[in-house]
C-alpha positions in Angstrom: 138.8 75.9 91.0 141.1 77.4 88.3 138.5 78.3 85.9 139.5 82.1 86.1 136.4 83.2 87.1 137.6 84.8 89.7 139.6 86.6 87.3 136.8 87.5 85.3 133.6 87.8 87.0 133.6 88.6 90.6 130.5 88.3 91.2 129.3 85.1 89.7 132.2 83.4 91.5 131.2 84.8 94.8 127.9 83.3 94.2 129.3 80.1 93.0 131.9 80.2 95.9 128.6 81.0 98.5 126.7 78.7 97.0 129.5 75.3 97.2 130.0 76.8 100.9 126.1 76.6 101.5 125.8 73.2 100.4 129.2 72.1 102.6 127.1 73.6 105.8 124.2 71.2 105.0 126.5 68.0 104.9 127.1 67.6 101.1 130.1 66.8 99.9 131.1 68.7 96.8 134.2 69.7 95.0 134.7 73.1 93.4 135.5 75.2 95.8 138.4 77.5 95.4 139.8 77.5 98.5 143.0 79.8 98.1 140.8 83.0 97.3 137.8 82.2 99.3 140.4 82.2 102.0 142.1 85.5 100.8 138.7 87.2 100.3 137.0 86.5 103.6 140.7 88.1 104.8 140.0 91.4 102.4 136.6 92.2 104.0 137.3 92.7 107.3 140.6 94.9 106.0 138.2 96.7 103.4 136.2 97.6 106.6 138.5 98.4 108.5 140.0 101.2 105.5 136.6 101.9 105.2 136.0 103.4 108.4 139.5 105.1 108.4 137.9 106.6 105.4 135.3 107.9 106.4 136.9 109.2 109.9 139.3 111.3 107.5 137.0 112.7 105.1 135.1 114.3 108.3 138.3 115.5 110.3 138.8 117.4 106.5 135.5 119.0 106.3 135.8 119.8 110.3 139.0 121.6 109.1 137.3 123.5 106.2 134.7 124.5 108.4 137.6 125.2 110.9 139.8 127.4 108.9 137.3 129.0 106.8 134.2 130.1 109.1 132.7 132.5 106.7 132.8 130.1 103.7 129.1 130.0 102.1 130.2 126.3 102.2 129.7 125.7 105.2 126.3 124.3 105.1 127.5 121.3 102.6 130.4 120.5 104.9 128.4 120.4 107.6 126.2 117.9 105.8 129.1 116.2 104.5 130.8 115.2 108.4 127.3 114.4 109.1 127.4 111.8 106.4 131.1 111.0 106.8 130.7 110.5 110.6 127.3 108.7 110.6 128.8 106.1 107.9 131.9 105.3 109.7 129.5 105.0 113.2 127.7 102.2 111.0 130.5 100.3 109.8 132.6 100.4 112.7 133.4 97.4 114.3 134.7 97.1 118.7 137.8 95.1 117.2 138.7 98.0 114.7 139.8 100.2 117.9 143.0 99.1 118.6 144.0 99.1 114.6 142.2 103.1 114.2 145.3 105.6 114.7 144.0 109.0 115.2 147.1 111.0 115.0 147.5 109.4 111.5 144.6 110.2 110.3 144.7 113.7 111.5 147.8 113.9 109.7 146.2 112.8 106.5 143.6 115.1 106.9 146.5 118.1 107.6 148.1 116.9 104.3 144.6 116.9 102.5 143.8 120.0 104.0 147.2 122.3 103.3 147.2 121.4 99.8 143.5 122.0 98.6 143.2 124.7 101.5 147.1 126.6 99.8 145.8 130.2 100.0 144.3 129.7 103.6 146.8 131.4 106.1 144.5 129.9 109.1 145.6 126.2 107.6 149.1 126.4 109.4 147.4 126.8 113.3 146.0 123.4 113.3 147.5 121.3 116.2 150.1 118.3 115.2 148.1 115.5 117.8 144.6 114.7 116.9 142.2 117.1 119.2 139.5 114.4 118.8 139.2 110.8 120.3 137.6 108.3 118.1 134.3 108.0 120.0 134.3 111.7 119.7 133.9 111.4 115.9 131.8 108.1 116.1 129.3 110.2 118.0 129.0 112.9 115.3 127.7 115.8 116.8 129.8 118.5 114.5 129.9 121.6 117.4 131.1 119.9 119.9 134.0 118.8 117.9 134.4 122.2 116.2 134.3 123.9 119.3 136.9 121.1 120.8 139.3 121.9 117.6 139.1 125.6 118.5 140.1 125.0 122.3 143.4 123.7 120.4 143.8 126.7 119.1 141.8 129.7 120.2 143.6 132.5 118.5 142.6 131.3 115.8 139.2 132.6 116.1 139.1 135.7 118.3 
């Protein structure tokens, strides 16, 4: 189907695309469908899932860092919240088959990176350990002071 709608409108050739597939289920024989991107998209969400979850995973080892580095912040309510959030969204989406493809030392990395350059001025930003102190059903499980106490272990001069 070279119409362009895919091009153009997303949505309304999703819907078209769901609806030709529909039909096909049921034993009709229609013509339409555009197989090359229906084939390419039903790749791209499981991908898009997958990122998604990585996502979310680094956006809470960042705010577990904040609350990390800066333990007097009067932020530290919100970022609390905010891992909460983070971790609870990627417990949703996660999928068994994402495990193998999750690399925690990367995202931990990614969070460092995130971390040293909005965090500049914080001295306690260099004592963070270089391996991930967290397993991912550590995070998927969300409870925020187990895994801040677990990221202080790493380091405990950090916080006298």
């Amino acid at each position: 189907m070279a119409d362009g709608l895919y091009d153009t409108d997303i949505l309304a050739w999703s819907e078209t695309q769901a609806d030709l597939l529909a039909r096909i289920a049921r034993g009709q024989r229609v013509n339409g469908v555009d197989w090359g991107n229906v084939v390419e998209e039903i790749a791209d969400v499981g991908l898009s899932e997958l990122n998604a979850v990585i996502s979310f995973l680094r956006q809470g080892m960042l705010h577990l860092i904040k609350m990390h580095i800066s333990p007097d912040s009067l932020a530290l309510d919100h970022w609390r919240d905010e891992i909460g959030t983070f971790l609870d969204d990627a417990d949703q989406r996660f999928a068994p088959s994402m495990r193998q493809r999750i690399d925690m030392d990367d995202i931990w990395r990614r969070a460092i990176t995130r971390a040293r350059k909005t965090q500049a001025g914080n001295p306690n930003v260099t004592t963070l350990p270089a391996v991930c102190p967290w397993t991912l059903d550590d995070l998927l499980a969300g409870d925020a002071d187990a895994l801040l106490a677990a990221l202080s272990l790493t380091n405990p001069a950090s916080h006298p």
